[in-house]
ROMAR-855050 format. One record per residue (C-alpha): residue in three letters; x, y, z. Coordinates in steps of 0.1 Angstrom, whole numbers, padded with zeros to 4 digits, always signed. Example, Ala and Ser with C-alpha at 12.3 -4.5 7.8 and 13.67 -1.06 7.14 Angstrom:
<atoms>
ALA+0123-0045+0078SER+0137-0011+0071
</atoms>
This chain:
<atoms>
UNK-0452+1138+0393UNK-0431+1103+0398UNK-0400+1114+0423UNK-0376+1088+0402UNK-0337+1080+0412UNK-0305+1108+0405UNK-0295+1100+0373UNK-0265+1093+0363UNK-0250+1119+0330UNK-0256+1106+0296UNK-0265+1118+0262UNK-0290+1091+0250UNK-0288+1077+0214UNK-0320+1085+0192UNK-0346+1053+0195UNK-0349+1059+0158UNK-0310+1045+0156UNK-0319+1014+0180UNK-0324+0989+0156UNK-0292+1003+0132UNK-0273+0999+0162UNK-0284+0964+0179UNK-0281+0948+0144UNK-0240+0963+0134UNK-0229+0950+0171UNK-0240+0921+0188UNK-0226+0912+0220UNK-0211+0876+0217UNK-0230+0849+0234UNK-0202+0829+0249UNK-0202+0822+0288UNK-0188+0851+0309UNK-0153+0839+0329UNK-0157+0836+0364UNK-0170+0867+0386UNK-0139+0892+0394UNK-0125+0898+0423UNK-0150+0922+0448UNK-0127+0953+0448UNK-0137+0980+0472UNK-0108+1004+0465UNK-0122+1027+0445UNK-0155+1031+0462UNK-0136+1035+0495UNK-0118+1063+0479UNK-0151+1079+0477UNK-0163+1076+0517UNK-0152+1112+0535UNK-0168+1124+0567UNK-0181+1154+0583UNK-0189+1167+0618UNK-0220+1178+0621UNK-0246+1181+0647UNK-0215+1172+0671UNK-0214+1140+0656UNK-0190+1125+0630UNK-0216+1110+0603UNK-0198+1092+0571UNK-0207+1096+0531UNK-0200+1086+0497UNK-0191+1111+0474UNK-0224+1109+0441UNK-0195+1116+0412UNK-0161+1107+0406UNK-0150+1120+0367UNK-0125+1105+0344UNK-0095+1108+0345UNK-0084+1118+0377UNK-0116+1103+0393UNK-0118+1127+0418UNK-0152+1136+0435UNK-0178+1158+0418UNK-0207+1177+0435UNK-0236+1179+0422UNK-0249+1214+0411UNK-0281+1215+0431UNK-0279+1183+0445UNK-0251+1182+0468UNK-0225+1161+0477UNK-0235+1125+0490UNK-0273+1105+0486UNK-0293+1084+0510UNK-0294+1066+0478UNK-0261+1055+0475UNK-0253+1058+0513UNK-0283+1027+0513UNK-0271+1005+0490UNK-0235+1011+0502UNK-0242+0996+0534UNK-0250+0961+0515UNK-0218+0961+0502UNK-0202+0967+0535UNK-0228+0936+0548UNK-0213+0914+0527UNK-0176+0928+0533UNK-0178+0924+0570UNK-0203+0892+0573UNK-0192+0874+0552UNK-0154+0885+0538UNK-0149+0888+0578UNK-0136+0925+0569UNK-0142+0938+0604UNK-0117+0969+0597UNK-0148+0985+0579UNK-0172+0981+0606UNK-0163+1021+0617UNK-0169+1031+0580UNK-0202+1011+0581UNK-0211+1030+0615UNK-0205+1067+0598UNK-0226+1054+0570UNK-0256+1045+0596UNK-0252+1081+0614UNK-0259+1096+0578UNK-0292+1075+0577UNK-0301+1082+0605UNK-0298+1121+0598UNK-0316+1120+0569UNK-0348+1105+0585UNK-0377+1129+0601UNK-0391+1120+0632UNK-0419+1110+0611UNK-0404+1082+0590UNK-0401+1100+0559UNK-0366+1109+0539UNK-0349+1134+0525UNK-0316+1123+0499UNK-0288+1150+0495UNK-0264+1168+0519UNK-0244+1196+0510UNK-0205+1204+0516UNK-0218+1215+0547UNK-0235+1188+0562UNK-0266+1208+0560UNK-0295+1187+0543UNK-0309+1195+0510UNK-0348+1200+0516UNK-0356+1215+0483UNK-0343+1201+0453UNK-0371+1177+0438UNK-0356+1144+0447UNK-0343+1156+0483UNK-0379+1168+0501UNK-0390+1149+0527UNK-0411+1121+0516UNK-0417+1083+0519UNK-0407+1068+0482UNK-0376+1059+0463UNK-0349+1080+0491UNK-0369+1063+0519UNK-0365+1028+0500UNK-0332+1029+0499UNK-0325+1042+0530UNK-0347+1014+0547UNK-0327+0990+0526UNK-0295+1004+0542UNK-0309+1003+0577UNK-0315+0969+0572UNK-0278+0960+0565UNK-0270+0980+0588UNK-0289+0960+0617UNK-0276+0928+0601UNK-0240+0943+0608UNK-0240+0960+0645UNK-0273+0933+0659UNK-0244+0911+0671UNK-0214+0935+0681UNK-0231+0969+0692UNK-0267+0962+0708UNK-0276+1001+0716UNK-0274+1010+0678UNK-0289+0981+0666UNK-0320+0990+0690UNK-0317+1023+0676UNK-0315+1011+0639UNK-0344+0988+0647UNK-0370+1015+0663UNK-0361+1043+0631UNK-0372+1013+0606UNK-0402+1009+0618UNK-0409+1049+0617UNK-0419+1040+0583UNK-0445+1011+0588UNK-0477+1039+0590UNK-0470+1053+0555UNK-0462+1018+0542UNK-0493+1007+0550UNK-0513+1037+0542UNK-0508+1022+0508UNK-0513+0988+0518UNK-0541+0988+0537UNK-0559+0999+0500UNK-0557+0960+0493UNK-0576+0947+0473UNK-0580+0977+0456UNK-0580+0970+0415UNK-0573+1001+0388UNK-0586+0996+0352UNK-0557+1006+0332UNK-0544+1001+0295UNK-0528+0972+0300UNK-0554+0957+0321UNK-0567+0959+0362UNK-0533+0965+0383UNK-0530+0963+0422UNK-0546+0999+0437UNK-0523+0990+0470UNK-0488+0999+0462UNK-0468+1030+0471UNK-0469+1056+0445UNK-0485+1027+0424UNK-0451+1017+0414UNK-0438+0981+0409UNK-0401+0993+0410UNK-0400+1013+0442UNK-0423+0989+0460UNK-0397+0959+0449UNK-0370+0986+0468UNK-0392+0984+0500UNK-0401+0946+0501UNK-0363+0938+0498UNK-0355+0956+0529UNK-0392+0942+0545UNK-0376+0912+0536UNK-0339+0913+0553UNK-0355+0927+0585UNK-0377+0896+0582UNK-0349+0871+0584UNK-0329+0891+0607UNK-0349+0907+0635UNK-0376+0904+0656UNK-0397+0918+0630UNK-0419+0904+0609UNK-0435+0917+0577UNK-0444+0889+0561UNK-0482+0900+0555UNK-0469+0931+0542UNK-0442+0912+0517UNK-0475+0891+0508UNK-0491+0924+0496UNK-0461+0940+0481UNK-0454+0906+0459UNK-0494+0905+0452UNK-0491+0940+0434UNK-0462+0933+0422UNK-0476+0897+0398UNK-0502+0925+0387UNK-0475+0948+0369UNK-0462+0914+0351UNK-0471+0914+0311UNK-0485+0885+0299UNK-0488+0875+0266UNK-0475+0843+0252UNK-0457+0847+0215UNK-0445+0883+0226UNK-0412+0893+0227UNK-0425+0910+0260UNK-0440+0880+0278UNK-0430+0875+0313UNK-0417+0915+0315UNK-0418+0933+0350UNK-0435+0971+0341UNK-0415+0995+0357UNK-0440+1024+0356UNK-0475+1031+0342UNK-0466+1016+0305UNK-0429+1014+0310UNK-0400+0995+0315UNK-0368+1009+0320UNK-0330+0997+0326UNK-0325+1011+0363UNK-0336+0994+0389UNK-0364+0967+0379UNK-0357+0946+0412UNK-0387+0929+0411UNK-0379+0897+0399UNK-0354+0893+0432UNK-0381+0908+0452UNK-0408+0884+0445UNK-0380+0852+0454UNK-0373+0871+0484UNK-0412+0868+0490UNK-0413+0827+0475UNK-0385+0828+0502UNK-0406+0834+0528UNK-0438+0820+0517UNK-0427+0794+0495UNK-0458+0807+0473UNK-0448+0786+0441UNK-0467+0815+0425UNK-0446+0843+0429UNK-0419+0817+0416UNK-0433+0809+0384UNK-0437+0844+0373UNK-0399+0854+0379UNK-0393+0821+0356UNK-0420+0834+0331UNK-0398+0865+0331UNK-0363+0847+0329UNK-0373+0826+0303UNK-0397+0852+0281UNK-0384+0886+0287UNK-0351+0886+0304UNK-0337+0860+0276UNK-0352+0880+0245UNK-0335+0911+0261UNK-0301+0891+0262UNK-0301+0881+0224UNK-0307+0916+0218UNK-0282+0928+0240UNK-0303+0950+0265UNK-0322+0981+0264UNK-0329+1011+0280UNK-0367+1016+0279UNK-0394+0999+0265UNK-0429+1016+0260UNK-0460+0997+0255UNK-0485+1002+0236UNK-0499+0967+0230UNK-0478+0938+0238UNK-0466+0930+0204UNK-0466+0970+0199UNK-0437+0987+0216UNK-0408+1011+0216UNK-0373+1003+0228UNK-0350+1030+0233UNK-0312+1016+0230UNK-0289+1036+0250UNK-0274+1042+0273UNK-0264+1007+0291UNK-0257+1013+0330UNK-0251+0991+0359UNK-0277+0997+0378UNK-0298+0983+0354UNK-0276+0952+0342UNK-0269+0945+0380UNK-0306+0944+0389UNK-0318+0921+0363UNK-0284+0900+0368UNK-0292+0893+0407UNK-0329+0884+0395UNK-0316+0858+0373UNK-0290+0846+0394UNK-0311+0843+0426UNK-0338+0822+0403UNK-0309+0798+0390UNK-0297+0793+0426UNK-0334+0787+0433UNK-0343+0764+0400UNK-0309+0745+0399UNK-0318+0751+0365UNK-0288+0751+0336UNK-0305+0774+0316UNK-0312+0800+0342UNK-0270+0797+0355UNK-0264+0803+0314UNK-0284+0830+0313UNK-0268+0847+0345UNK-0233+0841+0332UNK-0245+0860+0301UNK-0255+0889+0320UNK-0223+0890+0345UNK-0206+0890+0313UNK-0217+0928+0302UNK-0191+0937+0330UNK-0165+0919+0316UNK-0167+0928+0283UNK-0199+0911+0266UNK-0212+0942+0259UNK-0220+0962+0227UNK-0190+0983+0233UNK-0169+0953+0234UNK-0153+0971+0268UNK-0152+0956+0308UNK-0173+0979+0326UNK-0151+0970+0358UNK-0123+0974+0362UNK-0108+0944+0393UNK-0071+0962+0397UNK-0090+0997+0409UNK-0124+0984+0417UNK-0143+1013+0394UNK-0170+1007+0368UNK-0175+1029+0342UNK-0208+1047+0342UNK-0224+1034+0313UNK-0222+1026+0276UNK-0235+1055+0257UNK-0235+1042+0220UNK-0216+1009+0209UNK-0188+1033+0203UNK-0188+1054+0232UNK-0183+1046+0271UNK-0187+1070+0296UNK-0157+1069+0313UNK-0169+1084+0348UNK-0170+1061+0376UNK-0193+1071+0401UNK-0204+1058+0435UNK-0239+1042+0423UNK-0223+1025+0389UNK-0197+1011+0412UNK-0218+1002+0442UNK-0242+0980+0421UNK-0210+0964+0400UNK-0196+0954+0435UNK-0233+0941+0446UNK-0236+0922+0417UNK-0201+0907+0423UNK-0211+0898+0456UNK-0240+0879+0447UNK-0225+0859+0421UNK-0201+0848+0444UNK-0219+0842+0473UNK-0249+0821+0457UNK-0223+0797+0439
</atoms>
């Protein structure tokens, strides 16, 4: 059974009301304004700490509920995630590297000790901690294991060596030695190359963890960083990853589809789908021109059909002119993802249509969006968790909706 990420609350709209829906509301199709100002107020409001082990470790609270926006635990889960913890730490990478905020750098420190925690000696991850600091080892997505949790948490370690390489050598060496804890189950998968697996829509790559496109876009992005920032080098391993990757790409030109990243098996889905940013990470390094012209194929196919149709939250396959597309709800892990794909390309292309298209999809924050409603907010830094119907927005503002508005912010910024 696929170990997939938290999600976030919603009630979903019927697929059978999709098209009712899309066609009463369309999002305009002007260029968005300028990105926001990155504000990190709110999700700074959700960092607490703990002692435990006799050591101070930092988290972000998972929930924070309209209206008070006070943090929420998790029944079951607990009350902070390797998963949000990771991607966190990005933020903070840009914040301190580049805003020169060094006032966070002891925030960005508790956030590494959590990591670090939340690793096993043998590479592999657990997600949740409770009130506690105890860590959760049996709900479903907190046992130990090497997949979405151990993405993330890479991802994090990652920034977090990018931070402290410069300013704190003994945990960078630290940070540096726990990443590569992960390298044997990595390429346990990898070393299954050039393993092909007939499927329904076609041979796919045999080699990649959990045979997932998604998670394995997760891990490549942190191969990647490490790459460019250490003395480590996984480029035949981001070779590999980006190989299986082009094998999950539908092609098929005249279908609405063409160019689409599968997320899963038959699927695509609105959460994460980072593999378009992945593979230029790889073109990056490489400068294989193929790995560029199948994110294009996807910006100018896939990724622009979604935009007239104002996004999506899954699409099954059957054939690729046979699908189902599922409407609601809208969330920004899933508009974020697909809008630092895009974005990255035009930086990459120089390209006026691809810059259009990215200001399209920063626009869903500000408004352009079937709701007609900002998602975020710039006076309290928050981003509501998701568009439920084109009536209805879930007020919440929790730390994963916010931490990939802020991301997304910070990319749009820094590549212009």
């Amino acid at each position: 059974m696929r170990s997939s990420p938290a999600p976030i609350r919603f009630n979903l709209i019927p697929a059978t009301l999709m098209l009712m829906l899309m066609g009463c509301n369309q999002p305009a199709h002007s260029n968005a304004p300028a990105p926001p100002p990155v504000n990190l107020s709110h999700i700074l409001s959700l960092v607490d700490s703990l002692q435990t082990g006799g050591a101070s470790v930092a988290y972000v609270n998972i929930y924070a509920e309209y209206p008070d926006y006070d943090a929420v635990t998790a029944p079951g889960e607990g009350i902070a995630a390797v998963d949000d913890v990771g991607r966190l730490l990005e933020v903070l990478e840009a914040a301190i590297l580049e805003n020169e905020r060094y006032d966070l750098l002891p925030v960005a420190k508790g956030l590494t000790r959590f990591l670090l925690m939340m690793q096993t000696s043998d590479g592999l991850w657990h997600n949740f901690i409770f009130a506690d600091g105890a860590i959760n080892t049996t709900h479903k997505n907190s046992v130990a294991s090497f997949g979405w949790w151990a993405a993330r948490g890479l991802r994090g370690l990652a920034a977090a060596y990018h931070i402290f390489k410069e300013s704190d050598s003994t945990l960078a060496e630290l940070i540096l030695a726990r990443f590569q804890l992960g390298n044997h189950h990595l390429n346990a998968s990898l070393s299954k190359f050039p393993l092909k697996v007939e499927t329904a829509q076609g041979p796919r790559a045999g080699w990649l963890p959990s045979d997932a496109p998604d998670m394995s876009a997760e891990f490549l992005l942190a191969l990647a960083k490490m790459t460019k920032e250490s003395p480590l080098d996984y480029r035949q391993e981001i070779q590999l990853l980006s190989a299986g990757i082009l094998t999950f790409q539908l092609r098929s030109a005249g279908s609405d589809l063409d160019g689409m990243f599968y997320s899963w098996q038959n699927i695509w889905h609105n959460w994460g789908n980072l593999q378009a940013l992945a593979l230029l990470e790889g073109f990056a390094l490489s400068q294989d021109s193929t790995l560029l012209a199948a994110v294009e194929r996807w910006a100018d196919g896939f990724l622009s059909w979604q935009a007239d149709q104002g996004y999506y939250w899954e699409i099954a396959v059957t054939e690729p002119t046979e699908f189902s597309l599922t409407a609601f709800p809208q969330i920004a892990y899933g508009l974020g993802s697909s809008f630092k794909g895009i974005h990255r390309l035009a930086a990459t292309t120089g390209l006026e249509r691809h810059h259009h298209l990215a200001r399209r999809l920063l626009g869903w924050f500000q408004g352009d969006n079937h709701a007609n409603r900002a998602m975020y907010d710039p006076q309290t830094g928050r981003c509501y968790d998701g568009i439920n119907s084109p009536v209805e927005v879930n007020l919440n503002s929790g730390a994963e909706s916010t931490i990939e508005a802020l991301l997304a912010l910070q990319f749009a910024r820094a590549d212009d």
